[in-house]
C-alpha positions as CSV (number, residue, x, y, z in Angstrom):
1,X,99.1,-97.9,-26.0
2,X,99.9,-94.4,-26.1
3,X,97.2,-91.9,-25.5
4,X,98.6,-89.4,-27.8
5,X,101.4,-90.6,-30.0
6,X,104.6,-89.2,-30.8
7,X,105.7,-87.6,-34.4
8,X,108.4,-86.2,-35.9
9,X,107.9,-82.6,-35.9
10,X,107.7,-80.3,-39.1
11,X,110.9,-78.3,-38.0
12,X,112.4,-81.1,-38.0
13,X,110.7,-83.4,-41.5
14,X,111.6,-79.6,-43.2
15,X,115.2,-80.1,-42.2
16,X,115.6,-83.6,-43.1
17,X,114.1,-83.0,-46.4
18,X,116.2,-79.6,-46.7
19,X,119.6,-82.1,-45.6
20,X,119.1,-84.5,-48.6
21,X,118.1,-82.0,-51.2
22,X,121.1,-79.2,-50.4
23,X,123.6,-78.5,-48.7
24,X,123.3,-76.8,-45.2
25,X,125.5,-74.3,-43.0
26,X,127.2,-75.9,-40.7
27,X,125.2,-73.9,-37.5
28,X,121.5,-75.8,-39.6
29,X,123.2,-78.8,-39.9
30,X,124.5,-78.9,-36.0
31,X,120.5,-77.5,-34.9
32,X,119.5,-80.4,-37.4
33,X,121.0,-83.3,-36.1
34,X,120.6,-82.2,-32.5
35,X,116.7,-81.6,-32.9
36,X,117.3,-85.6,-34.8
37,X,119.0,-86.9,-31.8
38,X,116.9,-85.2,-29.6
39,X,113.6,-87.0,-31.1
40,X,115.9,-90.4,-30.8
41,X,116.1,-90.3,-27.6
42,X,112.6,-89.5,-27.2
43,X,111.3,-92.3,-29.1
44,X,113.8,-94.9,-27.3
45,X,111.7,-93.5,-24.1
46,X,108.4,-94.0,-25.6
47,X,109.2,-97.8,-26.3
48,X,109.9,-97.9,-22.6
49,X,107.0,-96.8,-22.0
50,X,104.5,-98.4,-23.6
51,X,105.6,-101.7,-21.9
52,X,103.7,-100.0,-18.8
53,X,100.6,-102.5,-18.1
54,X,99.2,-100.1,-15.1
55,X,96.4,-98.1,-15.7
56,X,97.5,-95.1,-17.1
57,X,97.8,-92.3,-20.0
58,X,100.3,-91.4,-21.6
59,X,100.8,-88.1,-23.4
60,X,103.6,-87.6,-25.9
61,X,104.7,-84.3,-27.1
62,X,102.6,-81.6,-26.1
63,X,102.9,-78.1,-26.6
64,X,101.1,-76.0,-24.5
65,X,100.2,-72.2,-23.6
66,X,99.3,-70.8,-20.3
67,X,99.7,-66.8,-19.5
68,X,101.1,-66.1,-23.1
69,X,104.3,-68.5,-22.9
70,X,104.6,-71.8,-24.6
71,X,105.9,-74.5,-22.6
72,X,106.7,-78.2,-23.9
73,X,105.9,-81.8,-22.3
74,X,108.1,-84.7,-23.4
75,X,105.9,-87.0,-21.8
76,X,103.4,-87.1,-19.3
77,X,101.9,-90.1,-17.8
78,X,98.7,-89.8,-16.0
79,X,98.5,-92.1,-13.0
80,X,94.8,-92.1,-10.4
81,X,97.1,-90.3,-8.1
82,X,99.6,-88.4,-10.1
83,X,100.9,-86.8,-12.8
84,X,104.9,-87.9,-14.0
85,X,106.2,-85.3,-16.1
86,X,109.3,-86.0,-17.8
87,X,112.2,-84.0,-20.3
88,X,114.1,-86.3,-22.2
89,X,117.5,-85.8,-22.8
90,X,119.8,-88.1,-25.2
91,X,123.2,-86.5,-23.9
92,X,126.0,-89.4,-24.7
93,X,129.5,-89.1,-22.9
94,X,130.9,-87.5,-20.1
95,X,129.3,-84.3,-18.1
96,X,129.6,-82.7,-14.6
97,X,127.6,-81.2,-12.2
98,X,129.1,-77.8,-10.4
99,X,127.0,-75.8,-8.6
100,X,124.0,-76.0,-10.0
101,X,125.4,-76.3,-13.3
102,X,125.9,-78.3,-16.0
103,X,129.2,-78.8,-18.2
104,X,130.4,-81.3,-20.7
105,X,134.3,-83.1,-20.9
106,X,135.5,-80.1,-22.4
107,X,134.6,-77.4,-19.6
108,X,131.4,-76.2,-21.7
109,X,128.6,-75.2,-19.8
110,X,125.6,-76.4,-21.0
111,X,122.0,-75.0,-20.2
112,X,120.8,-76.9,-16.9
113,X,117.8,-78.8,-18.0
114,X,116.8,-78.5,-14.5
115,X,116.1,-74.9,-15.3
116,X,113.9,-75.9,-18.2
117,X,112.0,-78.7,-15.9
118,X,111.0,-76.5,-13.3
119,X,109.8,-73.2,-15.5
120,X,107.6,-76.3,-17.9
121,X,106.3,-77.8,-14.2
122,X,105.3,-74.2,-12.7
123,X,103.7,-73.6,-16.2
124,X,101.9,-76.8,-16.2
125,X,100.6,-76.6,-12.5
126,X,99.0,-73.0,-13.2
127,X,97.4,-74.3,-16.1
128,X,96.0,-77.1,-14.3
129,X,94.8,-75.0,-11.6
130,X,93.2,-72.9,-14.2
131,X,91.1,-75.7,-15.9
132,X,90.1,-77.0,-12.2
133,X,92.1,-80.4,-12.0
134,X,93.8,-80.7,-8.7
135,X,96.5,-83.0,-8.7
136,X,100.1,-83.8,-7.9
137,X,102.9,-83.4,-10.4
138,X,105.9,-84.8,-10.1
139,X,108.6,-83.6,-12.6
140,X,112.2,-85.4,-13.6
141,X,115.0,-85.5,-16.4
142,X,115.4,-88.4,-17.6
143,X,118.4,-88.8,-19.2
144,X,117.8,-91.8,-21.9
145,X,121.4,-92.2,-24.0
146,X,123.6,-95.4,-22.1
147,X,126.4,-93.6,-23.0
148,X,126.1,-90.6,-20.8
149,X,127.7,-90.1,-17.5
150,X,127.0,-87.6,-15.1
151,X,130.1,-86.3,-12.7
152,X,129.5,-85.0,-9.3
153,X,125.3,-85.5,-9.8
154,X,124.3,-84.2,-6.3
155,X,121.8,-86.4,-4.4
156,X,118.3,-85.2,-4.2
157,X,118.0,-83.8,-7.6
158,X,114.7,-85.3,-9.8
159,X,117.5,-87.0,-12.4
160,X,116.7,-90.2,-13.7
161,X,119.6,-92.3,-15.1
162,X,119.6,-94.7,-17.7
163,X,120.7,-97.4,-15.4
164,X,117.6,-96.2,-13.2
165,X,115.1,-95.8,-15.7
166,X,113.8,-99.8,-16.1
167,X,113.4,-99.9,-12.0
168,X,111.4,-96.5,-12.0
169,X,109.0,-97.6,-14.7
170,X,108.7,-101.3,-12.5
171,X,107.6,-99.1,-9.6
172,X,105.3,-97.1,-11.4
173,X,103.9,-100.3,-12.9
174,X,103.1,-101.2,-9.4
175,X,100.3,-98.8,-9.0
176,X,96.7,-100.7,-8.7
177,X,94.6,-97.5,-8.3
178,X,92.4,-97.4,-11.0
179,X,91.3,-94.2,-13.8
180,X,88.3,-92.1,-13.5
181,X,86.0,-90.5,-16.2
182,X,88.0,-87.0,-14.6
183,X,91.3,-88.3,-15.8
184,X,90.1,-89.0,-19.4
185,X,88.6,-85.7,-19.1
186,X,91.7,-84.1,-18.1
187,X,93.5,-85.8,-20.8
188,X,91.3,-85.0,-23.6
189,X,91.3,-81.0,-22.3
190,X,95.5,-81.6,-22.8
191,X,95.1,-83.0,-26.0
192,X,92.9,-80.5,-27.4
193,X,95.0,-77.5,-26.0
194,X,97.8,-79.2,-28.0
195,X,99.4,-76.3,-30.4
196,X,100.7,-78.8,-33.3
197,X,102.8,-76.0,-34.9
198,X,105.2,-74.4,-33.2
199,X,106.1,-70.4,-34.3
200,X,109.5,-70.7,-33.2
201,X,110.8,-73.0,-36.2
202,X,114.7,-72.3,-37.0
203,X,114.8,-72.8,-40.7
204,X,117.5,-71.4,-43.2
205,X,116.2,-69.5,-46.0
206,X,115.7,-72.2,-49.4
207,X,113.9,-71.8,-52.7
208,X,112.3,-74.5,-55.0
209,X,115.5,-73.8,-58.0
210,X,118.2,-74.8,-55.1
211,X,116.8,-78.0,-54.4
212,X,117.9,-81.1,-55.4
213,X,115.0,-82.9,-58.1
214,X,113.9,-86.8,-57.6
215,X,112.4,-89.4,-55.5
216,X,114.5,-90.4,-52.3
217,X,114.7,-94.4,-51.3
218,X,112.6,-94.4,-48.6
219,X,115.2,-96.3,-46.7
220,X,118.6,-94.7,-47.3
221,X,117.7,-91.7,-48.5
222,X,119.4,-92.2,-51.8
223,X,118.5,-90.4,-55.0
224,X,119.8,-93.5,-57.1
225,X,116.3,-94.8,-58.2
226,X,115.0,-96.7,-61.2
227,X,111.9,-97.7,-62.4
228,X,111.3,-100.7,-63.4
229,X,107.3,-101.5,-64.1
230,X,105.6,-101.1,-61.1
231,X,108.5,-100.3,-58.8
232,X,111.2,-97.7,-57.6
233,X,114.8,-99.9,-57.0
234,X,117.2,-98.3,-55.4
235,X,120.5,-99.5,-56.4
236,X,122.3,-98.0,-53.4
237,X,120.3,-100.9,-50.8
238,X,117.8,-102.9,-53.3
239,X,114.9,-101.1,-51.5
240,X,112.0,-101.4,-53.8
241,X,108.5,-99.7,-53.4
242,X,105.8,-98.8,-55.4
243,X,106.2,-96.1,-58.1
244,X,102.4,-94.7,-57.0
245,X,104.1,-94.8,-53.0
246,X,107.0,-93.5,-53.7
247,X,105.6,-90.7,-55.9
248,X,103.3,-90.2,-53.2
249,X,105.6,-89.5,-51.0
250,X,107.7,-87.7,-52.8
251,X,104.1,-85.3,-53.4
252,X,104.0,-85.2,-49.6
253,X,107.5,-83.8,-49.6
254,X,106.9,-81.2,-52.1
255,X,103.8,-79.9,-50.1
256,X,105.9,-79.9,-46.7
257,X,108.8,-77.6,-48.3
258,X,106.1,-75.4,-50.3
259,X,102.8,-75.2,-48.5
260,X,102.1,-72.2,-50.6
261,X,103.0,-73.8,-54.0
262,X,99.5,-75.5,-56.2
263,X,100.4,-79.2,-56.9
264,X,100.2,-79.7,-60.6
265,X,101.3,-82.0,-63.6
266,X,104.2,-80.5,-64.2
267,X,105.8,-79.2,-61.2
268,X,105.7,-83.3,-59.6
269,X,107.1,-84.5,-62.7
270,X,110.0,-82.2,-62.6
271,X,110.2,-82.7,-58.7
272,X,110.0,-86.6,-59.2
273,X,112.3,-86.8,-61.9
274,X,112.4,-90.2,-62.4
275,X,109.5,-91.0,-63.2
276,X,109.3,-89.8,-67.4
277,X,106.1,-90.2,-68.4
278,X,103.8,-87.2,-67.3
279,X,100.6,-89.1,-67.6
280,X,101.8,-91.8,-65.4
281,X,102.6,-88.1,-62.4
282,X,98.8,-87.7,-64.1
283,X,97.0,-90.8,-63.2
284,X,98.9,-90.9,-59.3
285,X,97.5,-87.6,-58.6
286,X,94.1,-87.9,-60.1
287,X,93.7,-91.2,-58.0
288,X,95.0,-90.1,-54.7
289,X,93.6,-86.0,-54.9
290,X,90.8,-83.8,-55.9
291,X,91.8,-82.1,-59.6
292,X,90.2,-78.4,-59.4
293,X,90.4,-76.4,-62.6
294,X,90.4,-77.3,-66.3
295,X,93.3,-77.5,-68.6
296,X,96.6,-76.0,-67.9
297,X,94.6,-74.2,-64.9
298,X,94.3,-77.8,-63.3
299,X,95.8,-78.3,-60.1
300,X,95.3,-80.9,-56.9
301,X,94.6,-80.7,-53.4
């Protein structure tokens, strides 16, 4: 059980949405996937993770400030004796080490996440000593994707392969050392000094006109939906779901892209598209939101 979970970020839910509903430059399409395959790899980590049966916590995702500079935490697992700090990476292929530096098959260098690791530890350590916990950190890259190879990796370094990863978490597991009442503590002060948006989003610019109109299948992503009664079918992969879900989703959508925008009537019908009747957009948002205003002032939040 994860102490804080993990979840998609809005960078990248914007971007996904952005993907289906136009038609990105090549550099936001490249920042897009990678950001996708990035969270991927994270996620394959997590369900390594939570096999752990020692007595632990485990942080997901954290963004944190100390001194004025924003530093990020892939995960963090808080043992009695220690805290394990790890950077994901999903790399896949071939890659080689040269001092102290990182390239992939086709000469590229590649920013060292060795570099990132130790500037997020030194960060992390002086914000520890700040709040008063005293306790060792112990920082590596784990690097997730089976795929990848790593060339020349000199000994000594805090990598973690995949074919290393299942025998690190076994020794872990092996720790007997109970948690304190100052662990919790120290975990709940993390938690709460979580920044859950970051301010260096990379979004291209987008308007409401330039966007593609209608409810996605929430399994393909297709916008080839019917309703039939009570249901959204996608004929691309048969997927059905509930019109009120999928309109409710598709609301949830909306509000991501255009935070600024009132939810009304009329603006979800045209975004939702496939739904025709306007009482029917009426009645989902009356039953799921507060309606504030009268007439054609009325909007929901």
């Amino acid at each position: 059980m994860f102490y804080k979970s993990r979840t998609e970020s809005e960078e990248l839910l914007i971007l996904k949405a952005l993907n289906t509903r136009m038609t990105l430059s090549d550099k936001d399409k490249r920042y897009y996937f990678s950001l996708k395959k990035g969270y991927e790899g994270e996620v394959l980590f997590d369900s390594m993770t939570e096999k752990l049966d020692c007595d632990c916590l485990i942080l997901n995702d954290l963004l944190l400030k100390f001194n004025n500079t924003l530093f990020q935490i892939d995960t963090l697992i808080i043992l009695s004796d220690a805290l394990h700090f790890f950077e994901v990476k999903n790399y896949d292929g071939d890659y080689f080490y040269e001092q102290d530096r990182l390239y992939n098959k086709s000469k590229s260098e590649i920013t060292n996440p060795l570099n990132q690791l130790g500037r997020s530890e030194a960060l992390l350590r002086q914000l520890l000593q700040s709040l008063g916990f005293k306790i060792p950190v112990h920082s590596s890259v784990v690097f997730i994707n089976p795929e990848f190879t790593l060339y020349q990796a000199p000994l000594g370094k805090p990598f973690i392969f995949p074919t290393q990863i299942n025998r690190f978490l076994k020794n872990l597991n092996t720790t007997s050392l109970k948690l304190n009442r100052k662990h919790k503590l120290l975990a709940d002060k993390l938690i709460s000094l979580h920044i859950k948006t970051s301010p260096f989003k990379q979004l291209p610019t987008y308007d409401y006109d330039q966007l593609k109109k209608g409810i996605t299948c929430a399994k393909c992503n297709s916008f080839l939906l019917s309703v039939e009664g009570r249901k959204c079918v996608c004929m691309e992969c048969d997927h059905e779901e509930s019109v009120d879900a999928a309109v409710m989703r598709s609301v949830a959508e909306f509000k991501l892209l255009f935070p600024k925008q009132k939810v009304t009537t009329n603006i979800i019908h045209e975004w939702c598209k496939v739904v025709g009747s306007k009482t029917r957009i009426k009645r989902i948002l009356e039953k799921n939101y507060k309606m504030v205003g009268i007439h054609q002032w009325t909007y929901y939040e």
